[in-house]
C-alpha positions in Angstrom: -14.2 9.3 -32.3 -17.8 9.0 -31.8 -19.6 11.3 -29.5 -20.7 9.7 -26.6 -23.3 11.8 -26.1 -24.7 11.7 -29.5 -24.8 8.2 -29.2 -26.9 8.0 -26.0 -29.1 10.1 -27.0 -29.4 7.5 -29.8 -29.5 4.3 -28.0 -31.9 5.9 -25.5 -34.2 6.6 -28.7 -33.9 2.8 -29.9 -34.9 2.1 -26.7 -37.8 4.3 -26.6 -38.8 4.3 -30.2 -40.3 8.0 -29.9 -38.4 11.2 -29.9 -40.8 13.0 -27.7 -40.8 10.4 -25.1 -36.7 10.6 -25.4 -36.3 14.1 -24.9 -38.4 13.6 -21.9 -36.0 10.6 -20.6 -33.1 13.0 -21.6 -34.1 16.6 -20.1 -33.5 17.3 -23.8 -36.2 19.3 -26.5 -37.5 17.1 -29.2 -35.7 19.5 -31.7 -32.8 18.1 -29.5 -33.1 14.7 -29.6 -33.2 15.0 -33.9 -30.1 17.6 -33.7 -27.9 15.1 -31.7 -29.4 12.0 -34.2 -28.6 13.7 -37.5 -24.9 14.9 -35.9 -24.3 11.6 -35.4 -25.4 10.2 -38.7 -23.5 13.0 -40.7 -19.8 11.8 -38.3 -21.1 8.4 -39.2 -21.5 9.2 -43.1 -24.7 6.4 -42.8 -28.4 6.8 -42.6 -29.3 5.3 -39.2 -33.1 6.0 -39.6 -36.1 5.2 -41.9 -38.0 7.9 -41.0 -41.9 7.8 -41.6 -43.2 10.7 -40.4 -43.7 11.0 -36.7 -42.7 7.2 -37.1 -39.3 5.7 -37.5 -37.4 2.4 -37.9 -33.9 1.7 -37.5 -31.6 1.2 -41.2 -29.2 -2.3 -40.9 -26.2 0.3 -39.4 -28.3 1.6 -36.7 -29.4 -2.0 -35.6 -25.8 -2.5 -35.9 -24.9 0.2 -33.8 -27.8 0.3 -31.5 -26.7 -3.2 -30.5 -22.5 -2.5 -30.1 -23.2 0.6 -28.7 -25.4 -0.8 -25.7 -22.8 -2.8 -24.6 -20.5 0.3 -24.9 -22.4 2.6 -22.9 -22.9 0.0 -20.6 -19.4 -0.5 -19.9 -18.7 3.3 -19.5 -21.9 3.2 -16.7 -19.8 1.0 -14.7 -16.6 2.0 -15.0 -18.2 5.5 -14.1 -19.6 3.7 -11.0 -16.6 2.1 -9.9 -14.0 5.3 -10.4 -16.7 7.0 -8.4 -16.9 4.6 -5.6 -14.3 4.4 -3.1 -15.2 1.3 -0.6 -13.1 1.7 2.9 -12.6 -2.4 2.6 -12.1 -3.6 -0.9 -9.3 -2.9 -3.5 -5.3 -3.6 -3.3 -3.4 -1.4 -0.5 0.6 -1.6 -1.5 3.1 -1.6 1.9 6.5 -1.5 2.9 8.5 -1.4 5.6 11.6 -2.6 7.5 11.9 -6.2 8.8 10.8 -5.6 12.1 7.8 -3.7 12.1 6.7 -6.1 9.3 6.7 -8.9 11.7 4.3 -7.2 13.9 2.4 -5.8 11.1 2.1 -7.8 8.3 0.0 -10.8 10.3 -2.5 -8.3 11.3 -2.8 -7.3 8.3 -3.6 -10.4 7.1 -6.5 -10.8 9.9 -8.3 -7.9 8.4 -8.2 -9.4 4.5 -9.5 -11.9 6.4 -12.4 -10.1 7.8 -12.7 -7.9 4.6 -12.0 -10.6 1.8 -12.4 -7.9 -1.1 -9.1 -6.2 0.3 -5.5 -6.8 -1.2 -2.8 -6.6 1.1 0.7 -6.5 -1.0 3.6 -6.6 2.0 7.0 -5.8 1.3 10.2 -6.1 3.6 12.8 -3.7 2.8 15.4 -0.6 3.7 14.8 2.9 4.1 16.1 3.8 1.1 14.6 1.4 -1.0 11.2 2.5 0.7 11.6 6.4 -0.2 12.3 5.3 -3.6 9.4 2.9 -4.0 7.1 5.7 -2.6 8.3 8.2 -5.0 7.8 6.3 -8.4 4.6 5.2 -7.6 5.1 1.8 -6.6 3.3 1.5 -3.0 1.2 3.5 -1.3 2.2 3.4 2.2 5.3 3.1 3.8 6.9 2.6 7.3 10.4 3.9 7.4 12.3 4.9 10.6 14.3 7.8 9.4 12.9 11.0 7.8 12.6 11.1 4.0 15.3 13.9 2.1 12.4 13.1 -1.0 10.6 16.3 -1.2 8.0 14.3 -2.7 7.5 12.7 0.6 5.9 13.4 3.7 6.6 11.3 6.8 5.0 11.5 10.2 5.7 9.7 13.4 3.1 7.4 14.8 5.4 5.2 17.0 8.5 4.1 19.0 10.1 0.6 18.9 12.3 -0.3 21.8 15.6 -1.4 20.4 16.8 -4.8 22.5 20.5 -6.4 23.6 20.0 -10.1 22.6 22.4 -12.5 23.8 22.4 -16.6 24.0 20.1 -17.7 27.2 23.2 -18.4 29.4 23.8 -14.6 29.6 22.0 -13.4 32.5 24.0 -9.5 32.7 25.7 -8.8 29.7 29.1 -7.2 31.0 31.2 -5.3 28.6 33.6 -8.1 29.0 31.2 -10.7 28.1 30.2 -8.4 24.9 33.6 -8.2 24.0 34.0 -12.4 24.2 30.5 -13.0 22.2 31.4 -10.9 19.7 28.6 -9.1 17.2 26.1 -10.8 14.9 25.6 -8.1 12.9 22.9 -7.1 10.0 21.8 -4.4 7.7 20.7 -2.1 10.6 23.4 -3.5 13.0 25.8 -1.1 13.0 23.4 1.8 12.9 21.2 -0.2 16.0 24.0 -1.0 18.1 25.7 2.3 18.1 22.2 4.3 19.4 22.1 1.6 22.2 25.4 0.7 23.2 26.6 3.9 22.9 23.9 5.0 26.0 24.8 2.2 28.1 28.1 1.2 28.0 31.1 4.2 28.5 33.7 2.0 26.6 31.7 1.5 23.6 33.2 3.5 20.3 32.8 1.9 17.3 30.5 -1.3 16.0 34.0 -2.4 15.3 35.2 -2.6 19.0 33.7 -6.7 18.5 34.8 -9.0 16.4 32.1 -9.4 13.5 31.0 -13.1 14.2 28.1 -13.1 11.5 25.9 -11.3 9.0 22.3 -12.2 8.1 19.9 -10.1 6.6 16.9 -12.0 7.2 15.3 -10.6 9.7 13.7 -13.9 11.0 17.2 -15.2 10.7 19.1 -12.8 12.4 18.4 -14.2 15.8 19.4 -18.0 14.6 23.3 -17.6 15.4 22.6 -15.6 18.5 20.6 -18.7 20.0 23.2 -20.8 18.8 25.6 -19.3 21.6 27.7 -17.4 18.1 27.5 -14.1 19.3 24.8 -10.9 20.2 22.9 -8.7 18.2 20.6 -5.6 18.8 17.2 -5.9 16.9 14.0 -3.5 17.6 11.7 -5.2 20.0 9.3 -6.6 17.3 11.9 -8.9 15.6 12.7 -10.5 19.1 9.3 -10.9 19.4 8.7 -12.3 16.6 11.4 -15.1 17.6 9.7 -18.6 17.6 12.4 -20.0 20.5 12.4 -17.4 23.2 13.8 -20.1 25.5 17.2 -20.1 23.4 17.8 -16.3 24.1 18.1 -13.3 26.5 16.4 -10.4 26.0 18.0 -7.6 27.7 16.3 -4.1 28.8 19.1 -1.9 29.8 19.2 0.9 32.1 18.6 3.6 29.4 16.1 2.6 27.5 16.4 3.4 23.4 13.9 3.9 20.7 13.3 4.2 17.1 10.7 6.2 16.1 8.8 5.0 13.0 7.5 7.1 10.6 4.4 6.8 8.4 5.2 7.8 5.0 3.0 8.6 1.7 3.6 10.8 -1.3 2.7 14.1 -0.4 0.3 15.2 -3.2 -1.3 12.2 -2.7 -5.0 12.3 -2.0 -5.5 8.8 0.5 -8.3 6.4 -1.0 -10.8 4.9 1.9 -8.9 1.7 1.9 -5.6 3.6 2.0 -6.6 5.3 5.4 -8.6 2.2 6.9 -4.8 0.4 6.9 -3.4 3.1 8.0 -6.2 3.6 11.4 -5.5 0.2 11.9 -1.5 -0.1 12.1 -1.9 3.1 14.2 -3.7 1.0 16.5 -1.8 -2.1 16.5 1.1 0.0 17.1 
C-alpha cells in the first residue's frame, strides 16, 4: 500500500515544483522532502523524477501518479472533513418505538426534517422486545420502550408518563362493570398487559383479561380503535393512540377514578457515544413529551 504521506509530500512538490518551497509548505527539511520522494520511488520500483540539478521534471509515472493521486488525496481531505464534522441537523437518526408514542412522535418528527431538510428521520413501530433487540445489534439508534431493558448492553431512562385510557363506543357514558362485561374486550398486543394495570385499580371484580369475552384482535394501532367505534366491544390504549383517533365523536374516552400510567423509557446502547443529531431528536421528543 502506498504511503500516504510519502505521496503528499509528492503531490505537494508537483504542485510546487521546488523542494525548498515544499518543505516550507510541509513544516518538513529540504533533506526531508528528497527522503520521503526517493521512499516512495524505491516502494514504487519507478523513477518519478528527471532531476537536473536544483531543477526537476516529472518522468511519464509521476505525471501518472501526480494526476491519480490528486484526486486521491483529495478524496481522503473530505472524508477527513466529514468523519470530523458532526452537524446537530443533518445526517440519518434511526427510531423505534411502540404504536402509541409513535403517533404522537413520529409527525413531529417529520416537522423538524421539514425545518432541517439535510436530516433523515427512519420511524419504526414495534414491541419492546423487538426494540431491545434492534438497539443491541446496531440497527437504530434510539429507542422508546415502556419497560426496562434485561440487555446489559442497554441503558434506559425515563423521560415520561402516558395515561393509559378506558375506551368504549360513544353511547357509554359510565362504564359499569356490568356494561364491561356485555361489551366484551377488543383486545391487542399490549391489551392484556394494558387492561390488567388499569382495570385491576379501578374495578374490585376484575381478575383476569379473560373475565370478557375476547370480541377482537388488531394490532394496528390506528386500527385498534375501529371495532370499538363500531359499538364491538372496549379496549384500553395509552392516551396517545386515542388521540391519534381521527373520529372522536364515535367513542368515549374514559378517565377513571385512579388514574394509571406507563412510564416510557428512552433507550440507547450504552457504550454509545450520542452524535449531535442523535441528541437534537432526543431534546426534542423530551419536549414534545
Amino acid at each position: 500500500m502506498i504511503n500516504i504521506t510519502w505521496l503528499r509530500t509528492f503531490c505537494t512538490l508537483a504542485e510546487v515544483g521546488h523542494f525548498t518551497r515544499t518543505a516550507e509548505r510541509l513544516y518538513m527539511t529540504q533533506s526531508g522532502v528528497s527522503q520521503h520522494i526517493s521512499k516512495l520511488e524505491e516502494q514504487l520500483d519507478t523513477d518519478l523524477l528527471i532531476r537536473q540539478g536544483k531543477q526537476f521534471s516529472l518522468t511519464n509515472a509521476g505525471e501518472q501518479l501526480y494526476k491519480e493521486a490528486g484526486e486521491i488525496l483529495q478524496r481522503l481531505s473530505n472524508l477527513e472533513q466529514r468523519i470530523g464534522e458532526d452537524p446537530p441537523y443533518e445526517g440519518l437518526v434511526r427510531l423505534m418505538s411502540p404504536g402509541s408514542v409513535g403517533l404522537k412522535l413520529y409527525p413531529q418528527l417529520l416537522s423538524l426534517q421539514q425545518q432541517y431538510p439535510k436530516l433523515v428521520i427512519d420511524y419504526r413501530f414495534a414491541p419492546n422486545s423487538d426494540i431491545e433487540r434492534a438497539l443491541a445489534n446496531h440497527e437504530i439508534d434510539i429507542g422508546f420502550m415502556t419497560d426496562i431493558s434485561d440487555d446489559e448492553t442497554v441503558s434506559c431512562k425515563p423521560v415520561a408518563q402516558e395515561a393509559l385510557i378506558l375506551v368504549t363506543p360513544a353511547a357509554t357514558v359510565e362504564p359499569s362493570w356490568e356494561q364491561l362485561i356485555e361489551l366484551g374486550f377488543i383486545d391487542h398486543p399490549d391489551g392484556a398487559h394494558h387492561a390488567g394495570m388499569l382495570l385491576t385499580a379501578n374495578y374490585e371484580q376484575f381478575q383476569h383479561i379473560n373475565d370478557f369475552e375476547k370480541k377482537g384482535f388488531s394490532n394496528q394501532i390506528g386500527l385498534i380503535l375501529e371495532p370499538v367505534s363500531r359499538g364491538i366491544g372496549f379496549t384500553v390504549l395509552p392516551a396517545h393512540a386515542v388521540a391519534a383517533y381521527p373520529k372522536p365523536e364515535l367513542i368515549n374516552s374514559h378517565h377513571l377514578p385512579v388514574a394509571v400510567s406507563e412510564t416510557l423509557y428512552l433507550a440507547v446502547r450504552r457504550q454509545q457515544a450520542l452524535s449531535n443529531r442523535m441528541q437534537t431528536v432526543i431534546d426534542e421528543v423530551k419536549k414534545w413529551l
